[in-house]
Each structure stands twice: as structure tokens, then as C-alpha cells.
VOVEXTOR-495504 format. One record per atom (N, C-alpha, C, O): residue in three letters; atom name; x, y, z. Coordinates in steps of 0.1 Angstrom, whole numbers, plus 5000, padded with zeros to 4 digits. Layout:
residues N
nulo resn:Ala name:CA u:X v:Y w:Z
...
This chain:
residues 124
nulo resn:Unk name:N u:3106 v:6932 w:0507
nulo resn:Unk name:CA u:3111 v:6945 w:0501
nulo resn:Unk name:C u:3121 v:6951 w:0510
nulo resn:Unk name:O u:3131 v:6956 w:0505
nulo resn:Unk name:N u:3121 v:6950 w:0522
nulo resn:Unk name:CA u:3132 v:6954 w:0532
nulo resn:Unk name:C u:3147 v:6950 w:0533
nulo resn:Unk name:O u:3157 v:6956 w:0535
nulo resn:Unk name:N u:3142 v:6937 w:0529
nulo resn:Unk name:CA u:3155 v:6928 w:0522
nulo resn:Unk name:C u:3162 v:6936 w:0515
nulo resn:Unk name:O u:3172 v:6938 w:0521
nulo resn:Unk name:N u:3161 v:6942 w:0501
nulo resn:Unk name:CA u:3163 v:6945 w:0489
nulo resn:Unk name:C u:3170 v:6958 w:0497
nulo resn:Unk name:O u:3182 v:6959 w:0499
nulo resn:Unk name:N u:3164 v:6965 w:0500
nulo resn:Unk name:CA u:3173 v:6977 w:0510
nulo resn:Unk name:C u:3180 v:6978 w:0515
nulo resn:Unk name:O u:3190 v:6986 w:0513
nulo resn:Unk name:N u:3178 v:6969 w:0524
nulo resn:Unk name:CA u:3190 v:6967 w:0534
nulo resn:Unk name:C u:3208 v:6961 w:0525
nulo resn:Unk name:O u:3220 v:6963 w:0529
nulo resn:Unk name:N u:3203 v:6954 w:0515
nulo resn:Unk name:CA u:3214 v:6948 w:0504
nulo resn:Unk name:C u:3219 v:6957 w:0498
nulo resn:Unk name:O u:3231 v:6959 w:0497
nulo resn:Unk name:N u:3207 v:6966 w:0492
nulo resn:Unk name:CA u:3213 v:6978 w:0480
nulo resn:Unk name:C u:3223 v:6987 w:0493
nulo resn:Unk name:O u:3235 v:6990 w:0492
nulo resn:Unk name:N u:3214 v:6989 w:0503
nulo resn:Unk name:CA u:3227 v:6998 w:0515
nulo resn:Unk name:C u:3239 v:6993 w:0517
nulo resn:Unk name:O u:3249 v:7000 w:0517
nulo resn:Unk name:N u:3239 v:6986 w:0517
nulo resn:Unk name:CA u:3248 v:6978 w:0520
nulo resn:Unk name:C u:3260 v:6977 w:0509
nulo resn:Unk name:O u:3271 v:6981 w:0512
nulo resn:Unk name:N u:3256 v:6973 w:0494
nulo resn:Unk name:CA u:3264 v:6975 w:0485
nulo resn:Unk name:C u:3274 v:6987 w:0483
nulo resn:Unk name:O u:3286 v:6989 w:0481
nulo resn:Unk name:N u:3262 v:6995 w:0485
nulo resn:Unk name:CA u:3266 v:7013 w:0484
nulo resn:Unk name:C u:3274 v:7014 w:0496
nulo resn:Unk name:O u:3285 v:7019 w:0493
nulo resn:Unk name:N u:3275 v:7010 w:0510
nulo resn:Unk name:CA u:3286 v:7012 w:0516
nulo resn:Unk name:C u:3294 v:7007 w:0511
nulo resn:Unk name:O u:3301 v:7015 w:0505
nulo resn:Unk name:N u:3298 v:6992 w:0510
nulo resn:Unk name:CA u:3311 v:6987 w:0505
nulo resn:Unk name:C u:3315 v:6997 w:0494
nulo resn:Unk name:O u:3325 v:7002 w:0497
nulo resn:Unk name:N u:3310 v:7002 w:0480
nulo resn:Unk name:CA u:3319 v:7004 w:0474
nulo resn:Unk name:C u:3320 v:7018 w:0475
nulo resn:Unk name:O u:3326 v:7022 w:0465
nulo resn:Unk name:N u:3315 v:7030 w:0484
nulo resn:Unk name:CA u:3320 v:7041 w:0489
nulo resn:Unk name:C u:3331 v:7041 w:0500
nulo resn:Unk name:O u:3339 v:7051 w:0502
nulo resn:Unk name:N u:3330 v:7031 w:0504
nulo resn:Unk name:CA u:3348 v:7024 w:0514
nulo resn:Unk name:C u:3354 v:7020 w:0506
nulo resn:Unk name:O u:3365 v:7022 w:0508
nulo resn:Unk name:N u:3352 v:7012 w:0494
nulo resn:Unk name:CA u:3363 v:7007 w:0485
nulo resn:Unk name:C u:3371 v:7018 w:0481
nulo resn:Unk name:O u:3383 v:7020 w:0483
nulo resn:Unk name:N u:3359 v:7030 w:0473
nulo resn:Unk name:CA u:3363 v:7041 w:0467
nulo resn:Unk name:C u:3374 v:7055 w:0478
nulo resn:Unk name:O u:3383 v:7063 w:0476
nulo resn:Unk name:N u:3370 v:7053 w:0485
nulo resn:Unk name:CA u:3375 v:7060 w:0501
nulo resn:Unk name:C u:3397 v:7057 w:0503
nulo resn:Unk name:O u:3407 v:7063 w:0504
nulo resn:Unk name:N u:3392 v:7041 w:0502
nulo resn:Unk name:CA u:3403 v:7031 w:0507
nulo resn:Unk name:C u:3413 v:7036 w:0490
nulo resn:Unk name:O u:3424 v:7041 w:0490
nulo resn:Unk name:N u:3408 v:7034 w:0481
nulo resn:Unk name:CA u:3417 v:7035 w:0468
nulo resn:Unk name:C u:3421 v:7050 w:0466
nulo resn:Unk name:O u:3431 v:7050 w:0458
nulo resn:Unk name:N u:3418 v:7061 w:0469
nulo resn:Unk name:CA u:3418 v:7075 w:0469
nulo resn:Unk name:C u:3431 v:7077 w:0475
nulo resn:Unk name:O u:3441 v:7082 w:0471
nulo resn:Unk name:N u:3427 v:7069 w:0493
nulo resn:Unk name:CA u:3440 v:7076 w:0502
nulo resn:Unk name:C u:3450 v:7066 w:0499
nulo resn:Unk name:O u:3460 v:7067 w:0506
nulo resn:Unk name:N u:3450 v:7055 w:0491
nulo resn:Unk name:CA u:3464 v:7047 w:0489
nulo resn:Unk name:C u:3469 v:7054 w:0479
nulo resn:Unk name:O u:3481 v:7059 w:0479
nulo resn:Unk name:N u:3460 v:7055 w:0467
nulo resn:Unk name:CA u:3470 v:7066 w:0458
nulo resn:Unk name:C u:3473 v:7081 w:0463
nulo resn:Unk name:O u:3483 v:7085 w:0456
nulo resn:Unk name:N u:3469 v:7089 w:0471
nulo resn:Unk name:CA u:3477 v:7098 w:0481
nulo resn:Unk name:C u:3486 v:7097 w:0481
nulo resn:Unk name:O u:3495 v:7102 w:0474
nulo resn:Unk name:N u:3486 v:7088 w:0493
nulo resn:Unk name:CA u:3497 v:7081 w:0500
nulo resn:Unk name:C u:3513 v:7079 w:0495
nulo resn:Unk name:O u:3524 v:7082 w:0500
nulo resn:Unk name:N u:3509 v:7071 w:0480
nulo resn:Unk name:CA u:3520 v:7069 w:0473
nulo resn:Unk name:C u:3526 v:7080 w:0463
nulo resn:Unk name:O u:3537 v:7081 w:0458
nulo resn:Unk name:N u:3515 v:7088 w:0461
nulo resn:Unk name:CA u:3520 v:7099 w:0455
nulo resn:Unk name:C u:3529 v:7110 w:0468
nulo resn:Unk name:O u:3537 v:7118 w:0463
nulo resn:Unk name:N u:3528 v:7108 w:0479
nulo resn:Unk name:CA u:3531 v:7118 w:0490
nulo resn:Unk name:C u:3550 v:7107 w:0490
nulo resn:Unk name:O u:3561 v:7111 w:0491
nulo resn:Unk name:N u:3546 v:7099 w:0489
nulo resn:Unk name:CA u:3559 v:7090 w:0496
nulo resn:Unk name:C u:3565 v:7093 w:0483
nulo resn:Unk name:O u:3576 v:7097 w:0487
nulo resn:Unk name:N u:3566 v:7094 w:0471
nulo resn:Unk name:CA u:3571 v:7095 w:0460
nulo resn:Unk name:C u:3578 v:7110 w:0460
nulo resn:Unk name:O u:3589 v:7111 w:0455
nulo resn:Unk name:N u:3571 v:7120 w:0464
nulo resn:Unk name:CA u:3572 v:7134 w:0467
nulo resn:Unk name:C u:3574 v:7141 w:0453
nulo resn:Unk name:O u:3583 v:7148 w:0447
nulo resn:Unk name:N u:3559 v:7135 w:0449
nulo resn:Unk name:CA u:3556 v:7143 w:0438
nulo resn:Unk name:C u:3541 v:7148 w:0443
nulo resn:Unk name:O u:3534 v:7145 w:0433
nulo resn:Unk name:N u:3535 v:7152 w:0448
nulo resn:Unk name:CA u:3523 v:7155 w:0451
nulo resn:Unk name:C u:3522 v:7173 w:0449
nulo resn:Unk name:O u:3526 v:7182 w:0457
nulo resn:Unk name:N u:3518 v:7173 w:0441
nulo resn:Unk name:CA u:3515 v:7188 w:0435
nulo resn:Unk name:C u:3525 v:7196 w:0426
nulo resn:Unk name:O u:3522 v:7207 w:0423
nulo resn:Unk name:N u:3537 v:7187 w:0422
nulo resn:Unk name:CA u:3545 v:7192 w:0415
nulo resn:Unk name:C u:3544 v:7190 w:0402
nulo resn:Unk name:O u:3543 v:7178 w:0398
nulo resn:Unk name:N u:3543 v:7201 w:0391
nulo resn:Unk name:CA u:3550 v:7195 w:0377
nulo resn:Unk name:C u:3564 v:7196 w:0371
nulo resn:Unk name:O u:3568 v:7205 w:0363
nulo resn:Unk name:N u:3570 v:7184 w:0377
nulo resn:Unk name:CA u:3584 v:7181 w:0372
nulo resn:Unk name:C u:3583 v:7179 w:0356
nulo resn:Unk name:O u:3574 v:7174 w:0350
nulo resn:Unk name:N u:3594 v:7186 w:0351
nulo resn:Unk name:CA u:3600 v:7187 w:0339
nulo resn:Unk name:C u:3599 v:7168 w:0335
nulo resn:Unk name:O u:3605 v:7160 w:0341
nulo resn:Unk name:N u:3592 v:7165 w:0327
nulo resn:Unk name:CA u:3593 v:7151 w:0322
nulo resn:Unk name:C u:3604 v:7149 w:0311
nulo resn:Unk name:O u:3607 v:7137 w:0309
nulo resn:Unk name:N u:3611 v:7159 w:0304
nulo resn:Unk name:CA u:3617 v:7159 w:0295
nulo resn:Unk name:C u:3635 v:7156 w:0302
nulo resn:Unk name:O u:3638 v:7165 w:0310
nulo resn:Unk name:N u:3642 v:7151 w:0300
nulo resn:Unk name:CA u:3657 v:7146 w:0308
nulo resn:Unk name:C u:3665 v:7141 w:0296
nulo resn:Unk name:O u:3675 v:7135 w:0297
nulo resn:Unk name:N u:3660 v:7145 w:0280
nulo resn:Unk name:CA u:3667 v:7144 w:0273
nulo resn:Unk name:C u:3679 v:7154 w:0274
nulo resn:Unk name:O u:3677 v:7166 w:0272
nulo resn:Unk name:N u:3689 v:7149 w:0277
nulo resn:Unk name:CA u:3702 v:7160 w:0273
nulo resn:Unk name:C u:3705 v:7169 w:0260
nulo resn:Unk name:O u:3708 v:7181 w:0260
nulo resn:Unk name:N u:3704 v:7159 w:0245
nulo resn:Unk name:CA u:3700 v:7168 w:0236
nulo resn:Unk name:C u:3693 v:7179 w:0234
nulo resn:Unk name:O u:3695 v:7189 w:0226
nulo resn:Unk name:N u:3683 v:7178 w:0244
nulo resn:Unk name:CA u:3676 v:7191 w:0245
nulo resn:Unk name:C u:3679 v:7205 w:0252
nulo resn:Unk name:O u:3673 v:7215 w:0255
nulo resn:Unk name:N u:3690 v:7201 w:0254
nulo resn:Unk name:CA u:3695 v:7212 w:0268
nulo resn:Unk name:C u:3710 v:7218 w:0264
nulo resn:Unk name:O u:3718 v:7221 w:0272
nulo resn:Unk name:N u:3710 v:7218 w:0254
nulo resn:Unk name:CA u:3726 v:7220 w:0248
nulo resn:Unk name:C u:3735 v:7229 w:0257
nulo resn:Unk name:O u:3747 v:7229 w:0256
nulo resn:Unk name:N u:3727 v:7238 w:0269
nulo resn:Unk name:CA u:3739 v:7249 w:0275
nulo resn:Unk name:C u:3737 v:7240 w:0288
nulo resn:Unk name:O u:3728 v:7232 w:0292
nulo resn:Unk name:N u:3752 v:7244 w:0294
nulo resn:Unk name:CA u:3753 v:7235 w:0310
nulo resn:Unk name:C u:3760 v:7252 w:0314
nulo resn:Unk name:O u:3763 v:7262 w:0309
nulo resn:Unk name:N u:3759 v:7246 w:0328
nulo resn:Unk name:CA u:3763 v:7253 w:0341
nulo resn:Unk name:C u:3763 v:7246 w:0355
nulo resn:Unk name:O u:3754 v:7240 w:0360
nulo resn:Unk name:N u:3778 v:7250 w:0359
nulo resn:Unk name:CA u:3776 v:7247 w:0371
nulo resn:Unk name:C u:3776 v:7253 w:0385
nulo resn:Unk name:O u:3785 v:7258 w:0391
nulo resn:Unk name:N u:3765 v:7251 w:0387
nulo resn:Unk name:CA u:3763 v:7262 w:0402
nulo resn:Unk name:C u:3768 v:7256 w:0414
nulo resn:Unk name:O u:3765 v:7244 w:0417
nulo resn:Unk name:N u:3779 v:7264 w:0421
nulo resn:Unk name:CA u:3780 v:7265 w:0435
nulo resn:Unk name:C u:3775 v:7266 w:0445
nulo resn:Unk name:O u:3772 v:7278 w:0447
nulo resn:Unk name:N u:3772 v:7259 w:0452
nulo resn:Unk name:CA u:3765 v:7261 w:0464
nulo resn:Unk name:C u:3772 v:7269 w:0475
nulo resn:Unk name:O u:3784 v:7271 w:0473
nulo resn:Unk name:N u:3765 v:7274 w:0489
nulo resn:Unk name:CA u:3769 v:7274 w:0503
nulo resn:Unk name:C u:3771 v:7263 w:0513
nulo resn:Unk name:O u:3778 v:7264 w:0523
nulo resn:Unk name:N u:3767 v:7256 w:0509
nulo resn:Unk name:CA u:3772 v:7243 w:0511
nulo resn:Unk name:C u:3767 v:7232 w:0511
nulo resn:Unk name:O u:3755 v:7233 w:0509
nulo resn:Unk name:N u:3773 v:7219 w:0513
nulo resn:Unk name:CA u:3772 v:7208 w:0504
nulo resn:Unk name:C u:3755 v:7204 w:0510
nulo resn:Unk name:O u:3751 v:7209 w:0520
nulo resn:Unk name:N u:3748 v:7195 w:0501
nulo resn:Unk name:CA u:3731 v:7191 w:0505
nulo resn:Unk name:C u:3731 v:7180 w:0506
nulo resn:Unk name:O u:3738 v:7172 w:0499
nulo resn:Unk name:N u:3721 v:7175 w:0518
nulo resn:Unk name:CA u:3714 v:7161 w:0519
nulo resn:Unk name:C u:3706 v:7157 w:0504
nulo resn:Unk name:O u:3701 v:7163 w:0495
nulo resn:Unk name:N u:3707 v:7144 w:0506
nulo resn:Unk name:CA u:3698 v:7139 w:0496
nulo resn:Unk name:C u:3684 v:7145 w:0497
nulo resn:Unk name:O u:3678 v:7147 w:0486
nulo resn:Unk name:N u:3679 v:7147 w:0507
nulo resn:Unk name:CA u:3665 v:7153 w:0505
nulo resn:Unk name:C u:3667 v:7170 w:0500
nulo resn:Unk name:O u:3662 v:7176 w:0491
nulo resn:Unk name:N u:3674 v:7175 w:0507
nulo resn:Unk name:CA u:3678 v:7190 w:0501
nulo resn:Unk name:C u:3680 v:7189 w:0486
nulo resn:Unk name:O u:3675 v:7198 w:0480
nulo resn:Unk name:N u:3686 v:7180 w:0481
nulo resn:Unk name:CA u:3693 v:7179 w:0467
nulo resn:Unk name:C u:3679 v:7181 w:0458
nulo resn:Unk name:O u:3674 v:7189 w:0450
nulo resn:Unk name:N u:3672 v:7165 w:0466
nulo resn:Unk name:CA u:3658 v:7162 w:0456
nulo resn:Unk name:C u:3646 v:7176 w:0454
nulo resn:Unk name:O u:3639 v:7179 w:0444
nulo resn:Unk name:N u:3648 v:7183 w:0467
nulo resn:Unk name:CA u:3638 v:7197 w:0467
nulo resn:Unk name:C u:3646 v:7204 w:0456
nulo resn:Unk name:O u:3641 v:7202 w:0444
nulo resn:Unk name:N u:3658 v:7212 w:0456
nulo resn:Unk name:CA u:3664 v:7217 w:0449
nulo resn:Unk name:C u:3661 v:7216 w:0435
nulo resn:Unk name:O u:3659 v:7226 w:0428
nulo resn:Unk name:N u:3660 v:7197 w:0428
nulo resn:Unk name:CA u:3661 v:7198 w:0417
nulo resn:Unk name:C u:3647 v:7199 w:0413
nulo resn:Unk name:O u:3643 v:7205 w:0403
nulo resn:Unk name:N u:3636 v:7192 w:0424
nulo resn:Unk name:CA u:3622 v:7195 w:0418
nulo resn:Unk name:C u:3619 v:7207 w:0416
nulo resn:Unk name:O u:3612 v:7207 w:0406
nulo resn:Unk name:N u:3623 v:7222 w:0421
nulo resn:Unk name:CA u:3623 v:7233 w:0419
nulo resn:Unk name:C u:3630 v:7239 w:0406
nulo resn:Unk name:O u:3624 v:7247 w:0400
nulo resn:Unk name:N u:3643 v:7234 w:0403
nulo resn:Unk name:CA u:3648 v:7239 w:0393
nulo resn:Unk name:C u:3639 v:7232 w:0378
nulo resn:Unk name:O u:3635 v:7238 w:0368
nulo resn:Unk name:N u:3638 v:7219 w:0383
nulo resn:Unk name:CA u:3633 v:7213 w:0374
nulo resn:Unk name:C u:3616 v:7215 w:0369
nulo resn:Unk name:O u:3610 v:7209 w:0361
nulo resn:Unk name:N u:3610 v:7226 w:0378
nulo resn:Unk name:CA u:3597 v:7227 w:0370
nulo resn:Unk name:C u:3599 v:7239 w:0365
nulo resn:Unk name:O u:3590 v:7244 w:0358
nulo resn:Unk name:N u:3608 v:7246 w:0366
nulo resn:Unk name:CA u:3610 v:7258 w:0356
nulo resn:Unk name:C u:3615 v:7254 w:0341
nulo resn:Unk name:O u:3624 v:7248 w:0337
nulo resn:Unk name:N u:3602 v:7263 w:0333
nulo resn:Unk name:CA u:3601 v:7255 w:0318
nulo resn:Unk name:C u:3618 v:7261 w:0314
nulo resn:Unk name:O u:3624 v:7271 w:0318
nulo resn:Unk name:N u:3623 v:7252 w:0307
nulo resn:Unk name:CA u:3638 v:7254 w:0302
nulo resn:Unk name:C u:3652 v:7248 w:0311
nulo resn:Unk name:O u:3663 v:7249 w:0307
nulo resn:Unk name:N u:3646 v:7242 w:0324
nulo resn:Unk name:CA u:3659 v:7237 w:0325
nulo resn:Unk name:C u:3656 v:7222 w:0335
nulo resn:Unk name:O u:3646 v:7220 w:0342
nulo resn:Unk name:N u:3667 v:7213 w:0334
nulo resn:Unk name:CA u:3669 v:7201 w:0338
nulo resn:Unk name:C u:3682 v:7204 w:0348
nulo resn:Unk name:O u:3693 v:7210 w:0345
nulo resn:Unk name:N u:3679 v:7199 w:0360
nulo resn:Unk name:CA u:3689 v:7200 w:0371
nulo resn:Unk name:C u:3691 v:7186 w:0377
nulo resn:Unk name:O u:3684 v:7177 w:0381
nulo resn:Unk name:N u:3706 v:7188 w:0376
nulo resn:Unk name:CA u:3710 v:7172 w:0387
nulo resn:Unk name:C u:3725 v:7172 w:0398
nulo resn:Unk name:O u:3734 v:7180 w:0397
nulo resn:Unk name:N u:3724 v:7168 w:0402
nulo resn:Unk name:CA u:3738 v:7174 w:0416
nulo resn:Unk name:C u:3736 v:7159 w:0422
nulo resn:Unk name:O u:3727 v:7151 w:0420
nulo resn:Unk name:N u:3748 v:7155 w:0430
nulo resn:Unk name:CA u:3754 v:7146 w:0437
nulo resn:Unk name:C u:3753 v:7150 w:0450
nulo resn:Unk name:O u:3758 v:7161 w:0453
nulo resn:Unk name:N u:3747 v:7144 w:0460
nulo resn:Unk name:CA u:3744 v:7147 w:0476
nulo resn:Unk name:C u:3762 v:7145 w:0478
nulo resn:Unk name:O u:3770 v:7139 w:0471
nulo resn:Unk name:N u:3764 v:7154 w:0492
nulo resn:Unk name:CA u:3771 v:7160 w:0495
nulo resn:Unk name:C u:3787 v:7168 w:0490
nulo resn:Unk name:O u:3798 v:7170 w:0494
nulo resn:Unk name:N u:3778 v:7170 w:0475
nulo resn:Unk name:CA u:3788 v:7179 w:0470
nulo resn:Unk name:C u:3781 v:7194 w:0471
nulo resn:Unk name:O u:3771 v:7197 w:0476
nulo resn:Unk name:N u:3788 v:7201 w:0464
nulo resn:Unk name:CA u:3782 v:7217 w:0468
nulo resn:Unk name:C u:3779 v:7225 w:0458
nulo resn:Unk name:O u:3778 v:7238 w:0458
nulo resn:Unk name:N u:3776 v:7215 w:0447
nulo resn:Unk name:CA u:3777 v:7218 w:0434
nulo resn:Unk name:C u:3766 v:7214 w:0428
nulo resn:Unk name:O u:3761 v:7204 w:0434
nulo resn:Unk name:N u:3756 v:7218 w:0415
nulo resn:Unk name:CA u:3743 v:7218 w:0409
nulo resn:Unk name:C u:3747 v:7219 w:0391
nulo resn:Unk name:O u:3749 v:7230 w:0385
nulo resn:Unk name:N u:3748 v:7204 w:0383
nulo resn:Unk name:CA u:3751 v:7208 w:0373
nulo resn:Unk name:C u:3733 v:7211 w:0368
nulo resn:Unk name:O u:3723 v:7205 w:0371
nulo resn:Unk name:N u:3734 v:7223 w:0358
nulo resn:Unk name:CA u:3721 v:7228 w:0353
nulo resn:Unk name:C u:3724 v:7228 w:0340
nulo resn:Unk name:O u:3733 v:7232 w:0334
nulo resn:Unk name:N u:3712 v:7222 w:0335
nulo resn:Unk name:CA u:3710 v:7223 w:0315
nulo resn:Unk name:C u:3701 v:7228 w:0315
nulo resn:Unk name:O u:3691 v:7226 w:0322
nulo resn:Unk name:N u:3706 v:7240 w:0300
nulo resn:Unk name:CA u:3691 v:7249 w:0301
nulo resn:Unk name:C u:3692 v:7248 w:0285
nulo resn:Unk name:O u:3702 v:7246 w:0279
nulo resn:Unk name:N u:3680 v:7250 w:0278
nulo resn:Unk name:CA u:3673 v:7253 w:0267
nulo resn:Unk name:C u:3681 v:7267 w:0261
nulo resn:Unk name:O u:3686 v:7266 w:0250
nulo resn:Unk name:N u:3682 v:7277 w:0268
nulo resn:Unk name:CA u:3687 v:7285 w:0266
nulo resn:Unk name:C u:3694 v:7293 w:0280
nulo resn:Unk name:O u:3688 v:7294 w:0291
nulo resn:Unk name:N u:3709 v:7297 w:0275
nulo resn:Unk name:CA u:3712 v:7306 w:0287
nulo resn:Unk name:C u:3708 v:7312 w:0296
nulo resn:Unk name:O u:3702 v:7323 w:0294
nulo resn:Unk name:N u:3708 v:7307 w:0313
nulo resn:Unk name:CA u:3697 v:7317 w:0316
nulo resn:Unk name:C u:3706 v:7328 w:0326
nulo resn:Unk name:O u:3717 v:7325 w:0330
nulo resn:Unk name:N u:3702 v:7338 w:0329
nulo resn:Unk name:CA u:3713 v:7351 w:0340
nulo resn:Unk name:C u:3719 v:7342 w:0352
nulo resn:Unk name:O u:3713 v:7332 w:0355
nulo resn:Unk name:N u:3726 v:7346 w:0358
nulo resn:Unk name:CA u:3733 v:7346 w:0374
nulo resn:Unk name:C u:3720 v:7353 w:0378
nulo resn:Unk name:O u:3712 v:7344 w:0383
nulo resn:Unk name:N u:3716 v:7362 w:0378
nulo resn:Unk name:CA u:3699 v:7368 w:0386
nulo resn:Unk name:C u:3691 v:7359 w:0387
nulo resn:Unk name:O u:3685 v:7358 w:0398
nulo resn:Unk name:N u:3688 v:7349 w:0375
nulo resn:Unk name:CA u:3677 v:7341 w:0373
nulo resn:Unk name:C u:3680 v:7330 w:0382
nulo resn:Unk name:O u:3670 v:7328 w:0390
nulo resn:Unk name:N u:3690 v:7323 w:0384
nulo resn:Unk name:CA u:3693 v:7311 w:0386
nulo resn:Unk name:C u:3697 v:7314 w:0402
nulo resn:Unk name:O u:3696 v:7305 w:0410
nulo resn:Unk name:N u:3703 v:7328 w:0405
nulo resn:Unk name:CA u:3703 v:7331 w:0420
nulo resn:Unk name:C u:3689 v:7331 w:0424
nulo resn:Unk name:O u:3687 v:7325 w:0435
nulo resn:Unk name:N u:3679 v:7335 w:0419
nulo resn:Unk name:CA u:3665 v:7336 w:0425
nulo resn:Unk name:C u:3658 v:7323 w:0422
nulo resn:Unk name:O u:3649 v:7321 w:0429
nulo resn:Unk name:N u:3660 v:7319 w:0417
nulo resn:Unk name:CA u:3653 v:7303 w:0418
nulo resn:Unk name:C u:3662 v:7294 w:0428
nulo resn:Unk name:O u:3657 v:7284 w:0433
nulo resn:Unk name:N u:3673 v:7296 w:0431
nulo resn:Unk name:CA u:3680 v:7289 w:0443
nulo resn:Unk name:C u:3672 v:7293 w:0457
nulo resn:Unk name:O u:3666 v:7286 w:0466
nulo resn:Unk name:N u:3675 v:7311 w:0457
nulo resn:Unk name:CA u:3662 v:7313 w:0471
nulo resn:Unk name:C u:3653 v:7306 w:0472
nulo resn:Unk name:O u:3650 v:7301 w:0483
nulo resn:Unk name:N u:3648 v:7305 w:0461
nulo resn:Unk name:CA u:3630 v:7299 w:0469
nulo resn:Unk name:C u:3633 v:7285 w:0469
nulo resn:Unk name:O u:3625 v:7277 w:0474
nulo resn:Unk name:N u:3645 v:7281 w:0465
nulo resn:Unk name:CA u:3644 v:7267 w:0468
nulo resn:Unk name:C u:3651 v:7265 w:0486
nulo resn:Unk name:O u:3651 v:7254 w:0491
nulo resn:Unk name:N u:3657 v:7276 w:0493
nulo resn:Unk name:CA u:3662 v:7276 w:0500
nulo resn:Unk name:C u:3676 v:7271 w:0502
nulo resn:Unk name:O u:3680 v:7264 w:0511
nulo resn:Unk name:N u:3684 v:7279 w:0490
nulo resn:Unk name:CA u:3697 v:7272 w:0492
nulo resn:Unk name:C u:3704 v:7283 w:0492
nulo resn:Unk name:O u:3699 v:7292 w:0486
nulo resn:Unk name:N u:3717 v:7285 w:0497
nulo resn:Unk name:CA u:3728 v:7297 w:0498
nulo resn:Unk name:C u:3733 v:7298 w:0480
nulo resn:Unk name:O u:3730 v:7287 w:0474
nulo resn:Unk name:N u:3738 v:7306 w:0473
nulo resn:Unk name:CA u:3743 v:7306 w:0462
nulo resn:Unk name:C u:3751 v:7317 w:0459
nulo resn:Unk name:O u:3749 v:7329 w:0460
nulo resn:Unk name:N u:3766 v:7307 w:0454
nulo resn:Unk name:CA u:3779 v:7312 w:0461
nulo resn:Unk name:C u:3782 v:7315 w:0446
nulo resn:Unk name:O u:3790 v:7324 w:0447
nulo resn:Unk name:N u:3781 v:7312 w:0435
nulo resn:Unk name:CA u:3786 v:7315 w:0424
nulo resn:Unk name:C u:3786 v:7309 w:0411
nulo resn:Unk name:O u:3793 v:7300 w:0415
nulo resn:Unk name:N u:3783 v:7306 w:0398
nulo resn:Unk name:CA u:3783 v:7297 w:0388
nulo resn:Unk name:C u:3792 v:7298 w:0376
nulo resn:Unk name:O u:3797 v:7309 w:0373
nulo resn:Unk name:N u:3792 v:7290 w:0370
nulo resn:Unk name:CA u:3805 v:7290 w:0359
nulo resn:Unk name:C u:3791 v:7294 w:0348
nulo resn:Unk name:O u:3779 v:7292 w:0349
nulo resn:Unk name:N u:3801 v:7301 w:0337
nulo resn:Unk name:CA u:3795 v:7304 w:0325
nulo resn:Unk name:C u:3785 v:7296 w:0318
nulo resn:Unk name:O u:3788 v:7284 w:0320
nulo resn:Unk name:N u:3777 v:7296 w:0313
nulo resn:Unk name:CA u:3767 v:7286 w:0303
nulo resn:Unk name:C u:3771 v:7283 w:0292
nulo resn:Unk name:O u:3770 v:7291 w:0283
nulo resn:Unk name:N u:3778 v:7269 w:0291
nulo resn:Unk name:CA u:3783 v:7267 w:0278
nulo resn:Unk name:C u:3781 v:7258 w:0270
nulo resn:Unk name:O u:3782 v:7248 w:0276
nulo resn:Unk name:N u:3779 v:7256 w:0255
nulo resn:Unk name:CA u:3774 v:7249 w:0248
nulo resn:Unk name:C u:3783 v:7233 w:0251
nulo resn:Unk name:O u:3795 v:7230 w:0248
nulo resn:Unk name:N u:3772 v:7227 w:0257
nulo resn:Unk name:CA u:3781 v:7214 w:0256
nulo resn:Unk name:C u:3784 v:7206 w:0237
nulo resn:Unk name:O u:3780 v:7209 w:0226
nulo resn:Unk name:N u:3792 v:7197 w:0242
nulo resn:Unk name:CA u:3795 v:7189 w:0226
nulo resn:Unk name:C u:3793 v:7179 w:0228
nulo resn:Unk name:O u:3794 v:7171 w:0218
């Protein structure tokens, strides 16, 4: 009977370390991906975004600067953001027009200077 225990223990460790081991690998890759806690806009259809703008920056961003930037702009429902590392510039498509206030305050919290933006205009 001791036998049987010592086996069943035993099983139950292995697959409480399996389950352990499979948890922090998906972590992991979710951390390295640097999506871990964000809900990015899944939607990158352009059709959907008929107004553009392009925001100026204070100056030009690293690739990781860029990638923070657009995950920020990009979980705000209504717009898809994309920009080119070390330009100084953020082209933004929105669902609908949004203010110079709006789009200056969502640059703060992403921590970027914002120097100015062209009008929102219906692309063709």
C-alpha cells in the first residue's frame, strides 16, 4: 500500500512542475513579445479608419519608443497608429476625427513631446 503512495506523490509532483514549467514559459513569451497586459487594437484594416493624421513629434524615436507609442495609441478604441523609427513623425488613422487635445493627451501618457499635427483628413 505504501507503494501506491509514494507513486500517486510522485505523479502529482511531476505534473504540478509540468504545470509550473508551462505557465512561466508562456509568461515569458508573452513578456518577450511585449504584449503582456495590453489590449492592442486587433483591427489594422485601413478601410476602417478612413481619417489620417500626421503627428509631429519632439523628436525622432527608437524602435522601442515607437513600439510603446503605438501600443498606447493603438488601444484607444478608434484609432490605429504606425510611424517609422527615427523619424519624428506618427501617422494616426482614426474611425473618426479626433481633437489636437485628444491626441496631445494620449501622446503624454505615452511619454512623448508633441510638437504639432496636420489636419484629419479623409483619405481616398
Amino acid at each position: 500500500m505504501d507503494g501506491w503512495k509514494l507513486t500517486l506523490f510522485l505523479v502529482g509532483m511531476a505534473a504540478l512542475l509540468l504545470g509550473v514549467y508551462l505557465w512561466n514559459y508562456k509568461t515569458r513569451k508573452r513578456l518577450e513579445a511585449k504584449m503582456f497586459g495590453t489590449k492592442e487594437n486587433p483591427d489594422r484594416n485601413l478601410r476602417h479608419f478612413p481619417w489620417e493624421s500626421r503627428v509631429a513629434l519632439t523628436e525622432p524615436l527608437t524602435k522601442e519608443q515607437l513600439d510603446s507609442l503605438e501600443r498606447r495609441l493603438n488601444r484607444t478604441e478608434g484609432i490605429f497608429a504606425e510611424g517609422t523609427p527615427g523619424e519624428g513623425e506618427v501617422c494616426v488613422h482614426m474611425r473618426q476625427p479626433f481633437s489636437e487635445k485628444a491626441l496631445k493627451s494620449l501622446l503624454a501618457e505615452a511619454g512623448c513631446g508633441f510638437q504639432g499635427m496636420t489636419e484629419a483628413k479623409m483619405r481616398e
